[in-house]
N, C-alpha and C positions, 0 to 999 in steps of 0.2 A: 273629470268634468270641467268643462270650461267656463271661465270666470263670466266672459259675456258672448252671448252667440245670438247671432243675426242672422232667419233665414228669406232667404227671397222678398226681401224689402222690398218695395215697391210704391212710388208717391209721384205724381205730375203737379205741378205748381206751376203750369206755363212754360216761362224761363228756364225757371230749374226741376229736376225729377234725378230720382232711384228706377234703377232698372234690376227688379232682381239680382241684390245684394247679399251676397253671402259671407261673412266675417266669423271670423273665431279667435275670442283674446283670451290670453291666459293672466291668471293674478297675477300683480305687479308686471306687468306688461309694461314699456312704454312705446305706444303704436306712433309712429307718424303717419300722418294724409297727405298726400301731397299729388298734381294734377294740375292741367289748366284751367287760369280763370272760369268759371262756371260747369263745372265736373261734376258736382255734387257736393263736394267735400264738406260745407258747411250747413247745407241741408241734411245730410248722414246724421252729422254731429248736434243735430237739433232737432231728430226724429228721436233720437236715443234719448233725448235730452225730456223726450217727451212734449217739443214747442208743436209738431206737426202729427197727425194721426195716419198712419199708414192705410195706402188701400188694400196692399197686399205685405203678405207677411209676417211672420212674427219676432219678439225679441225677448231675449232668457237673457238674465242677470240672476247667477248662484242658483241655474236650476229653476227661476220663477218666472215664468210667464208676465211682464209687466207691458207689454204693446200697449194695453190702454188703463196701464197706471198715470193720473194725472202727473205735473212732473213735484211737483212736491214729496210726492211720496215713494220718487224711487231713489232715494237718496242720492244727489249727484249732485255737481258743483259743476257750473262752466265759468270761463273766464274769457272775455276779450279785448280785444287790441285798444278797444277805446274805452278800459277800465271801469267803468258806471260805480262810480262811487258817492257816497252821498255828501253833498256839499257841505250841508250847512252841520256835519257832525267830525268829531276827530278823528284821527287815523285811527285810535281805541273803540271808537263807537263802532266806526266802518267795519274792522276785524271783529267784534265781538258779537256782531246784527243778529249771524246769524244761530248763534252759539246761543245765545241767550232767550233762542226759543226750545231749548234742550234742555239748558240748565239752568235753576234759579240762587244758586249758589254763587253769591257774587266775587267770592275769594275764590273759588274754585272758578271763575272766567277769566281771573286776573291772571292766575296761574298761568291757564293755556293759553293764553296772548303773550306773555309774558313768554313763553317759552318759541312759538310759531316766530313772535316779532325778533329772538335773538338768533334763531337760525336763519333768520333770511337780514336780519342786520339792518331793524330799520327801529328797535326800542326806543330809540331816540328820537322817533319822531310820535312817540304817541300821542301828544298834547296839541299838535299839528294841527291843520285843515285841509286836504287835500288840494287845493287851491294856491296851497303853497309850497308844492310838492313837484318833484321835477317829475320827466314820464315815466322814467326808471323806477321813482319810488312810488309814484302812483298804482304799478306795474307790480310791484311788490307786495303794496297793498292789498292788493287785489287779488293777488295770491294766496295773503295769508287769510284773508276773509273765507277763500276759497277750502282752502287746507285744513282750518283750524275746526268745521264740523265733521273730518273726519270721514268724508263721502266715498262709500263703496268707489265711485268711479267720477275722475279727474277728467272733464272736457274743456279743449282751448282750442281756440281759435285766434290765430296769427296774435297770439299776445306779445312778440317784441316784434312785430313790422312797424311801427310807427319810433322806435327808438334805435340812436345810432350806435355803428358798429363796437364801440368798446362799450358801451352799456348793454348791449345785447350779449357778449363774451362775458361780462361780468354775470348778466341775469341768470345763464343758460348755467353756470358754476353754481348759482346760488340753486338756483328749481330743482338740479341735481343732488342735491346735499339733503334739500329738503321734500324731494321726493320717495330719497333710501329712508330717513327719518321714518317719514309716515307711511311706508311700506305702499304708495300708493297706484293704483292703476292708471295711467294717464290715456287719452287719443287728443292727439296734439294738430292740428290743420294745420299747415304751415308753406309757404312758397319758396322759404331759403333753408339747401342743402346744410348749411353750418347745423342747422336747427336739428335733420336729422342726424348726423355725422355726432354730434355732440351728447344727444338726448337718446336717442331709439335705439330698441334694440329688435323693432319690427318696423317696417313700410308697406302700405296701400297705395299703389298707383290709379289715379281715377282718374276717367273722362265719358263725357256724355250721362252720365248716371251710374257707369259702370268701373268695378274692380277689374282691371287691366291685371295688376301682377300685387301679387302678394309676398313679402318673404323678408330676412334678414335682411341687414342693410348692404353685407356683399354682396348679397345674391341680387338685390336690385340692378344695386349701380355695376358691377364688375359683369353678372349674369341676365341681362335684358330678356325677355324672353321673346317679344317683339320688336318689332322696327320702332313704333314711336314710343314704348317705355325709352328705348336706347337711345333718342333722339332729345327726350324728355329729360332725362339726368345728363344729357351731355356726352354719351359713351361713343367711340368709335367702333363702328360696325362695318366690318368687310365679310364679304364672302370670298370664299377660295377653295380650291382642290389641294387634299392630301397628296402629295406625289412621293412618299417616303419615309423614313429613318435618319437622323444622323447624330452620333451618339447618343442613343437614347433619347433623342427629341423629336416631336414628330416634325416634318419637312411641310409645311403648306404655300402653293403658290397662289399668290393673288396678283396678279394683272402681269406686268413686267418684274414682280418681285419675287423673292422667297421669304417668308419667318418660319422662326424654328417658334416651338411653341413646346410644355411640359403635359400640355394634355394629351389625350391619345384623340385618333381620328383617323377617320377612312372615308373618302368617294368627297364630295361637295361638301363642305360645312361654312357653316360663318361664324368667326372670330368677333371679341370685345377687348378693348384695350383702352382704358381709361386715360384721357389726356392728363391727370398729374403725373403717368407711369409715364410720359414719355421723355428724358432728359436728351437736353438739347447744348450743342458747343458750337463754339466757331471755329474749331477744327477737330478732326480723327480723335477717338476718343477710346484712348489705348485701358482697355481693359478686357476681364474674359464673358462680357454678357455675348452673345451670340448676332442680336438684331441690329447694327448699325447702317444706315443712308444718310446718302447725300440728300438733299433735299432744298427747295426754294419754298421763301418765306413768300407767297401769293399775298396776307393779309394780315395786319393787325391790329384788333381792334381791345381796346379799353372798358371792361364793365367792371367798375366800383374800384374794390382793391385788388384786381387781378387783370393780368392781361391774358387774350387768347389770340395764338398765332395758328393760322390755315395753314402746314406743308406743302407744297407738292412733293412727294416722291415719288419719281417717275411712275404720274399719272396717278397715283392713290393719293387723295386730300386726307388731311390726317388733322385733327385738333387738338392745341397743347395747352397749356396751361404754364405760366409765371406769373411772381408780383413783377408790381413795377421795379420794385429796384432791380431784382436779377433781369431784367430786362436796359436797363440803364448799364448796369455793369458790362452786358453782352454787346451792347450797343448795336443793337440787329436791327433792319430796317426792310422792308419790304422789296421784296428783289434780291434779297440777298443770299448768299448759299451758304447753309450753315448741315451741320450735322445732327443728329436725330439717332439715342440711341433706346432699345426699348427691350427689358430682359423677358427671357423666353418664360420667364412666372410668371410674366404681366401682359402675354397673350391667352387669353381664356379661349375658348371653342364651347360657343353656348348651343349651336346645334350642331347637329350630322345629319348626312343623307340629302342636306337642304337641295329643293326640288328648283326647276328652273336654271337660268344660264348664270353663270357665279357674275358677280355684283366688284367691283373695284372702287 
């Protein structure tokens, strides 16, 4: 039986809606959401939450029918990005709010605060006021506030978008530790990949209202199942004809090129190849992987702490991925002809038979 299952959701809010949603998580799951600005993602996670009443639809948590369980009573905790903690009480009162309508045993609250607050490493600030608190430990707060009654089911929404990157690397280590802890089910909304990379061990592609692609976190990113899942995480997507064998790898041409690829494949298919898979030099790069071109740097552009350069190799745009340093070291400049090598594990073939005239 599945821990939470959601059929054919369905809610119009205007702006935002559910289109016939269909989800299935299992215990200790941790789901990520993730989709364009206004996809759904945070209306899902607030229908479940029980903030919105579905028009269509229903939702089972453990087997029970709760669709029009108020949201108090279906046991759940959500958390977001802008912490709502209560000002004028201490980081002790904030974590214990909601604990202390469970239990009247006031050593027995100290207890599990005491314990929630040393797994996420913020004990030290119990006598605090949130006001005085960085976003981090606000962030953490709010966590263990979240945590500590123990809720069938964990909802967040972009809870580190608003904190910077070594505080977000720090947090995602700590939510981790204290997510095995309390054996807990998470569905996480999130916009940055680190979040799933780090956390999930399932992803939800949405847009318009709608689950685009469902699956492990390889199958998302390495196996696109559409053009704009693939386009969405970033993947490079060719199409190309099988034309072969060579030792044991299958032969696929795409425009002026060949790769060798470890899947199997026949007649039209189309190819995924993740730009970190693709390692790049400024000259021939003597090893036994199979895929190496020449190739011109057309563009590159700087987002955050990574840089992404556009290829051309003869006529196939390709997208890579570097930090800045390894791009300082390489000292590569746009116009420039550098090499590009990409092993034959790291071309996936996520369809066959694909219909229409092949894609470069």
């Amino acid at each position: 039986m599945n821990f939470l299952k959601i059929e054919d959701l369905s809610i119009d809010l205007g702006e935002f809606k559910l289109v016939d949603v269909n989800l299935e998580v299992k215990k200790r799951d941790y789901l990520t959401i993730i989709g364009p600005t206004g996809s759904g993602k945070s209306i899902l996670l607030e229908t479940i939450a029980g903030f919105y009443k579905p028009e269509k639809g229903r939702i089972y948590l453990e087997g029970e029918d709760i669709t029009n369980l108020p949201p108090e009573k279906r046991n759940m905790s959500i958390v977001y990005q802008d912490y709502v903690l209560f000002p004028h009480k201490t980081v002790f009162d904030n974590i214990a709010y909601g604990l202390k309508k469970k239990i009247k045993d006031k050593e027995k609250i100290r207890e599990e605060v005491t314990q929630i607050t040393e797994v996420l490493k913020i004990s030290h600030l119990l006598h605090r006021k949130p006001t005085t608190l960085s976003g981090g430990e606000q962030q953490r707060v709010a966590l263990a506030r979240a945590l500590i009654v123990k809720p069938k089911l964990l909802l967040m929404d972009e809870p580190f978008s608003a904190l910077d990157i070594k505080t977000k690397e720090n947090l995602r280590k700590l939510v981790k530790k204290a997510i095995s802890e309390y054996e807990t089910t998470v569905l996480h909304v999130t916009h940055d990949f680190d979040d799933v990379w780090s956390l999930a061990n399932k992803v939800v592609v949405m847009k318009n209202g709608k689950i685009l692609q469902e699956g492990d976190v390889n199958e998302i990113f390495y196996k696109p199942s559409i053009n704009f899942v693939a386009d969405f995480v970033g993947t490079n997507v060719l199409d190309g004809e099988v034309i072969g064998k060579e030792d044991g790898l299958t032969k696929i041409k795409v425009g002026n090129c060949v790769l060798l690829s470890v899947d199997d494949g026949e007649g039209k298919v189309r190819l995924s190849i993740r730009p970190e898979d693709i390692i790049i030099s400024n000259n021939p790069i003597e090893t036994s992987a199979r895929n190496e071109f020449r190739c011109k740097v057309e563009k590159i552009n700087r987002m955050g702490n990574l840089v992404y350069l556009t290829l051309n190799v003869d006529g196939i745009m390709l997208r890579c991925i570097l930090t800045p340093n390894a791009l300082y070291s390489l000292n590569i400049k746009e116009e420039d002809i550098i090499y590009a090598l990409i092993k034959a594990t790291n071309v996936r073939i996520i369809a066959k038979n694909v219909e229409g005239e092949c894609r470069s």
